[in-house]
N, CA, C and O of each residue as an XYZ file, in Angstrom:
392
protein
N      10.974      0.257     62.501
C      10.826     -1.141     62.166
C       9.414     -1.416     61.645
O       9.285     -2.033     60.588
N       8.370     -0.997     62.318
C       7.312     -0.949     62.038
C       6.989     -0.398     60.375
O       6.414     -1.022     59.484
N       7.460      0.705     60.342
C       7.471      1.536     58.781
C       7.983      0.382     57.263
O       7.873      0.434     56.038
N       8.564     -0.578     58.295
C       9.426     -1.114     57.201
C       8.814     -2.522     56.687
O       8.831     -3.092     55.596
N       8.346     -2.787     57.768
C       6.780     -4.176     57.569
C       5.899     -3.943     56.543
O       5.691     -4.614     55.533
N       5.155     -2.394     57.106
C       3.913     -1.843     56.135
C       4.273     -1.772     55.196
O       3.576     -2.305     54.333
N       5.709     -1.011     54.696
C       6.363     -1.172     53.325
C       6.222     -2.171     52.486
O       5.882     -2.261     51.306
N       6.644     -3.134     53.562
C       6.790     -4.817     52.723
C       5.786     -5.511     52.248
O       5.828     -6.359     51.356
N       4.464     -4.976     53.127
C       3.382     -5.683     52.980
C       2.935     -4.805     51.942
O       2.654     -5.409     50.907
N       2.831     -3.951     51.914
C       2.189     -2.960     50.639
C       2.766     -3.411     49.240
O       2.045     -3.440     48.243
N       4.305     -3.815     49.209
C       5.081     -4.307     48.167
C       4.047     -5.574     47.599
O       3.282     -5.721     46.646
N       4.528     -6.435     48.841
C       3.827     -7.834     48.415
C       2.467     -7.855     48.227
O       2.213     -8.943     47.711
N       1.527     -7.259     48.368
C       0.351     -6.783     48.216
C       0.305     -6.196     46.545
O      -0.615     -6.590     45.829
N       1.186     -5.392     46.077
C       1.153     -4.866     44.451
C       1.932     -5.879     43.619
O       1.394     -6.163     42.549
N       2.940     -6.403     43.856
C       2.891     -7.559     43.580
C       2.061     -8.697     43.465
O       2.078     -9.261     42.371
N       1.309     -9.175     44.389
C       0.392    -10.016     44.270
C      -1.013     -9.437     43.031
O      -1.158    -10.212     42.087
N      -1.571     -8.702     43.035
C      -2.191     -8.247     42.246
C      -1.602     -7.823     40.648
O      -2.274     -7.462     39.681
N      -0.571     -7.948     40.716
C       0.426     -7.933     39.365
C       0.034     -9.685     39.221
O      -0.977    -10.074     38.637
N       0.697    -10.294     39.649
C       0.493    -11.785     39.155
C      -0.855    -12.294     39.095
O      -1.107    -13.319     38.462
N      -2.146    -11.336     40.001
C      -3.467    -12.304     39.641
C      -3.901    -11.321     38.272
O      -4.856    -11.860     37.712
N      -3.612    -10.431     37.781
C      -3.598     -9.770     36.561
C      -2.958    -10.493     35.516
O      -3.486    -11.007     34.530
N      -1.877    -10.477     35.813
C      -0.988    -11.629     34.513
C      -1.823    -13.083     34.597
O      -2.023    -13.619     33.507
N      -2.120    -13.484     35.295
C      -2.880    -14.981     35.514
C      -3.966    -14.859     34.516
O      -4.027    -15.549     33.499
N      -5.010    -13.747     34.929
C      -5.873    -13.599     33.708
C      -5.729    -13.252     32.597
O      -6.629    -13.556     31.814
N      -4.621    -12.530     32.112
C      -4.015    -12.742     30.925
C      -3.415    -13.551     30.672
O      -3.354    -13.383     29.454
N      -2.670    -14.678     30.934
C      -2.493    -15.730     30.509
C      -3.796    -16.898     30.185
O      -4.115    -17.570     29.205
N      -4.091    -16.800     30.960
C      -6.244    -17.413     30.527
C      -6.515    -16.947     29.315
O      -6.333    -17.660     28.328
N      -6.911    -15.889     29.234
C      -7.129    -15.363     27.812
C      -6.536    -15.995     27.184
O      -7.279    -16.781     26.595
N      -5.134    -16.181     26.839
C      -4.363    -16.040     25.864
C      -4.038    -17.747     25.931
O      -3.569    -18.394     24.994
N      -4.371    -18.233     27.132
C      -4.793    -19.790     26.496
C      -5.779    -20.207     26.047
O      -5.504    -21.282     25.514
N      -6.799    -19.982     25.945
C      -8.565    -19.837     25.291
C      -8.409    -19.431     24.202
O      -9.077    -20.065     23.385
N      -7.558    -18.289     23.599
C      -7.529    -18.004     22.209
C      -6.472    -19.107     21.243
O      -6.737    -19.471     20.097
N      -5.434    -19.445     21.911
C      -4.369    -20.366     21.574
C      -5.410    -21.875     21.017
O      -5.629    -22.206     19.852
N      -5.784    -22.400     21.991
C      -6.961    -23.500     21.700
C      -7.616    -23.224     20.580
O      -7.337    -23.688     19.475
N      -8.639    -22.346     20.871
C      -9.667    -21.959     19.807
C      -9.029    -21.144     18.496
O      -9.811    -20.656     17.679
N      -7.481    -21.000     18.304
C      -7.145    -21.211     17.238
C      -6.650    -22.260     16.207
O      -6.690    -22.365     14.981
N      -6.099    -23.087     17.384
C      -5.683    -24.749     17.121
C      -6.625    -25.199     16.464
O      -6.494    -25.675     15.336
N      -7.948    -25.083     17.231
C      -8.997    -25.936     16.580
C      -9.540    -25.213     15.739
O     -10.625    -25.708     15.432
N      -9.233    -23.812     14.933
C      -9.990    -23.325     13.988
C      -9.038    -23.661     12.576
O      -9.458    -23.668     11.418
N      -7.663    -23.929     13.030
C      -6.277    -24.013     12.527
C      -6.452    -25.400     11.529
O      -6.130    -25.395     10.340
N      -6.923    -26.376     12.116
C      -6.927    -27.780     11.991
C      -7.918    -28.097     11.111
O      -9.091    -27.726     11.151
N      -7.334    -28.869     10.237
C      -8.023    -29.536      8.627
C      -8.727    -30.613      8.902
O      -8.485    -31.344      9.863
N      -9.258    -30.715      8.428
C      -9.955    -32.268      8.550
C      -8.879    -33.102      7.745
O      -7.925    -32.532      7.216
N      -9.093    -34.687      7.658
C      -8.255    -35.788      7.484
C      -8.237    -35.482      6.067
O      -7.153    -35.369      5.495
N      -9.527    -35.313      5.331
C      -9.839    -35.149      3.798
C      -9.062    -34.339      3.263
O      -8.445    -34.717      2.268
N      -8.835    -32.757      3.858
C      -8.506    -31.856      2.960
C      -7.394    -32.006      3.325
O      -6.606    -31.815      2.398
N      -6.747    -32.362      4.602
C      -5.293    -33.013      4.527
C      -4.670    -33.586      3.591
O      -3.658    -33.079      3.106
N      -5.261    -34.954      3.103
C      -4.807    -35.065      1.977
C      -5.274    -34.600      0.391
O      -4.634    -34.969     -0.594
N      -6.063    -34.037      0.335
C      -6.055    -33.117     -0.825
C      -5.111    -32.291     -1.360
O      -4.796    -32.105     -2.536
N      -4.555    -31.652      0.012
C      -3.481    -30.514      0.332
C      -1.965    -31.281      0.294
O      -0.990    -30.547      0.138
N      -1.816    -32.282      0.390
C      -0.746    -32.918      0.212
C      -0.877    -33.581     -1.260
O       0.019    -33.395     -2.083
N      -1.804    -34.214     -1.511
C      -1.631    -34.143     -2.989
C      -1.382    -33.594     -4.159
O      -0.900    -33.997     -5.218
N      -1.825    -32.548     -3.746
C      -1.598    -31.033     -4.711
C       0.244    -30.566     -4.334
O       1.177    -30.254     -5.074
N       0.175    -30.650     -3.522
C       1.640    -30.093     -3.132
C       2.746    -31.451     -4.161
O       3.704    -31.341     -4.926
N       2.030    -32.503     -3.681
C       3.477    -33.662     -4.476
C       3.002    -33.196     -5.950
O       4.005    -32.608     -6.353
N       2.116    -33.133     -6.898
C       1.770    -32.557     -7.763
C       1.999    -31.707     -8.452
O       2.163    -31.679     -9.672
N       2.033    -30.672     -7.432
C       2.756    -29.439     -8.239
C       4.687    -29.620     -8.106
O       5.485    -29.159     -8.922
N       5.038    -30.422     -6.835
C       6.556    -30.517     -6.964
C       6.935    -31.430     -8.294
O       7.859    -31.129     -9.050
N       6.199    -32.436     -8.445
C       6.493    -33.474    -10.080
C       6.369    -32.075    -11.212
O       7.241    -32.193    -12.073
N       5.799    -31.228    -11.346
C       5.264    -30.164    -12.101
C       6.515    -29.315    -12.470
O       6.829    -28.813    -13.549
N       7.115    -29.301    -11.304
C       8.514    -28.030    -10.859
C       9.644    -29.027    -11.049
O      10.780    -28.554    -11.021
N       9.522    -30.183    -11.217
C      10.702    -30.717    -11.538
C      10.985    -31.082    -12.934
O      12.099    -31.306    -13.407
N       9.853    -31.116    -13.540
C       9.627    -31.871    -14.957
C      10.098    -30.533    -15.931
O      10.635    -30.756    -17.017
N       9.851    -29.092    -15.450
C       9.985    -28.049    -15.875
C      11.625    -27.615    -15.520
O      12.203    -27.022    -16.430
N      12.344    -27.855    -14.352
C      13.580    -27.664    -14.641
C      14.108    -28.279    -15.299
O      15.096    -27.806    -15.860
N      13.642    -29.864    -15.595
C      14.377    -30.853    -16.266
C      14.185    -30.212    -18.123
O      14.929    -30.112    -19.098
N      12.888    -29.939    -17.835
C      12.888    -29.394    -19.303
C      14.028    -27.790    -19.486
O      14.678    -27.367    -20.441
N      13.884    -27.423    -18.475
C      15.314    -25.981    -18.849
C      16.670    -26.689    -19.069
O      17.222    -26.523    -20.156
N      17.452    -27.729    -17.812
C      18.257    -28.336    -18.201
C      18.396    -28.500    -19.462
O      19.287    -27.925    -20.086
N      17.490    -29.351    -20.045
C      18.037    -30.010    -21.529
C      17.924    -29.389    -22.973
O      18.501    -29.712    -24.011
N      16.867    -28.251    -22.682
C      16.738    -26.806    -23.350
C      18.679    -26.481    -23.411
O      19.231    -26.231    -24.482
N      19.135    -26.525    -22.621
C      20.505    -25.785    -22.512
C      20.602    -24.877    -21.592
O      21.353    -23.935    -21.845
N      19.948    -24.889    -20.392
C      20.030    -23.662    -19.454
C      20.579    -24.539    -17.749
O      20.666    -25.721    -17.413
N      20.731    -23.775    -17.340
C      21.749    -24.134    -16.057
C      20.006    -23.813    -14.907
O      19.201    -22.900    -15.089
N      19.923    -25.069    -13.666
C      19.180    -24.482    -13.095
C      19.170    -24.957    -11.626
O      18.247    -25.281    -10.878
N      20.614    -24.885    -11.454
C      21.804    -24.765    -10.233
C      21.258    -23.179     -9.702
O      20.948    -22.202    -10.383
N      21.278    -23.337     -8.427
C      21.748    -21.576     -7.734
C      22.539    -20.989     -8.418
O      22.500    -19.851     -8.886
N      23.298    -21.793     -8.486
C      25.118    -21.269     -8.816
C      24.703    -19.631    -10.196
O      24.761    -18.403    -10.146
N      24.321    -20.678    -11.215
C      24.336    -19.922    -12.042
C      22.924    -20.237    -13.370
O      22.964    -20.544    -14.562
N      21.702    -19.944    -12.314
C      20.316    -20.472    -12.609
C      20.188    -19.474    -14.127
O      20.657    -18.345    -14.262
N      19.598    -20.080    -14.924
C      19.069    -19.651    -16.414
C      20.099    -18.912    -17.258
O      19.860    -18.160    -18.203
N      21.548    -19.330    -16.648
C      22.963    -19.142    -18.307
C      22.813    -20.229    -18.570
O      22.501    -21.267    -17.986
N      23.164    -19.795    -19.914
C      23.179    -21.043    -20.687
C      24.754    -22.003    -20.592
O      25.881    -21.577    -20.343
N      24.409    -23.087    -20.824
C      24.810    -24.414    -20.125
C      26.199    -24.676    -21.283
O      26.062    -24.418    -22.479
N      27.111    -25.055    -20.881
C      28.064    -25.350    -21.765
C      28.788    -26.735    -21.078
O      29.640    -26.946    -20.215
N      27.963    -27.521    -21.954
C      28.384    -29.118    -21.092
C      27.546    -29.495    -20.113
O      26.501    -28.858    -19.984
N      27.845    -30.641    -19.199
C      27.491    -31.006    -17.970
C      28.146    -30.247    -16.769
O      29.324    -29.968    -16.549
N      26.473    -29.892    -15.738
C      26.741    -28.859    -14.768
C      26.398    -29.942    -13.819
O      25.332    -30.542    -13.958
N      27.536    -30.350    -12.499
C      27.556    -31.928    -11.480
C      26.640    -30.442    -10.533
O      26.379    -31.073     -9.509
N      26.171    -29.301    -10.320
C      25.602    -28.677     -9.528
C      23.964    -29.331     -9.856
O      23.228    -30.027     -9.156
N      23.740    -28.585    -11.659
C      22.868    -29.055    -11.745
C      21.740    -30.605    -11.976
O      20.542    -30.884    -12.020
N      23.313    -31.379    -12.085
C      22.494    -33.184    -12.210
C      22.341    -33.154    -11.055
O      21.142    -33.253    -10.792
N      23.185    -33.031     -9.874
C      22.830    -32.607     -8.157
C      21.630    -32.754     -7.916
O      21.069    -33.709     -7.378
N      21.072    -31.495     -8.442
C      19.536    -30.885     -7.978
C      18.422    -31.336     -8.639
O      17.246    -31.251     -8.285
N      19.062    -32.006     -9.997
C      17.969    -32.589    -10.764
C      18.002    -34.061    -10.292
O      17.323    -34.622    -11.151
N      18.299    -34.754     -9.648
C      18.881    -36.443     -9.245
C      17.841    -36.483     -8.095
O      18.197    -36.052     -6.998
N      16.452    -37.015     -8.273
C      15.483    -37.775     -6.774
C      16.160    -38.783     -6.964
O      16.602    -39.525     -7.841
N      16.068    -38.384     -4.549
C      16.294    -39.877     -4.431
C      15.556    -39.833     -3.339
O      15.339    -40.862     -2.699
């Protein structure tokens, strides 16, 4: 009976030192998480710089399919850059903001 205590306690004992090991690796690995967040993070300015450029270049990418459309080219998935025979309801679809 005795043999079987010391056992237990020796268990819970390597165990316990397993979890204050993982504890400090989890520390770490919240200190780096943070201090990537905050290395991660834009200021308000280039935020919108970076969003401006992005709506910018999408007006850019649309004005250019619209120009393949009416060139005569298809620019649906379906069947992107054959040429177009008629109206494609895939491609007014994809060309239609709303």
């Amino acid at each position: 009976m005795t043999q079987a205590l010391v056992e237990i306690e020796e268990l819970l004992a390597s165990v316990l030192r397993e979890i204050q090991s993982l504890r400090s690796y989890i520390q770490v690995l919240e200190e780096e998480n943070i201090r990537l967040k905050r290395d991660a993070a834009l200021p308000a300015q280039e935020t919108e710089r970076v969003i401006a450029n992005a709506e910018r270049i999408q007006n850019v990418a649309q004005e250019n399919l619209l120009r393949l459309y009416n060139d005569g080219f298809h620019v649906c998935h379906l069947h992107f850059g054959q040429p177009l025979e008629g109206d494609c309801l895939f491609c007014m679809g994809f060309l239609r903001k709303d």
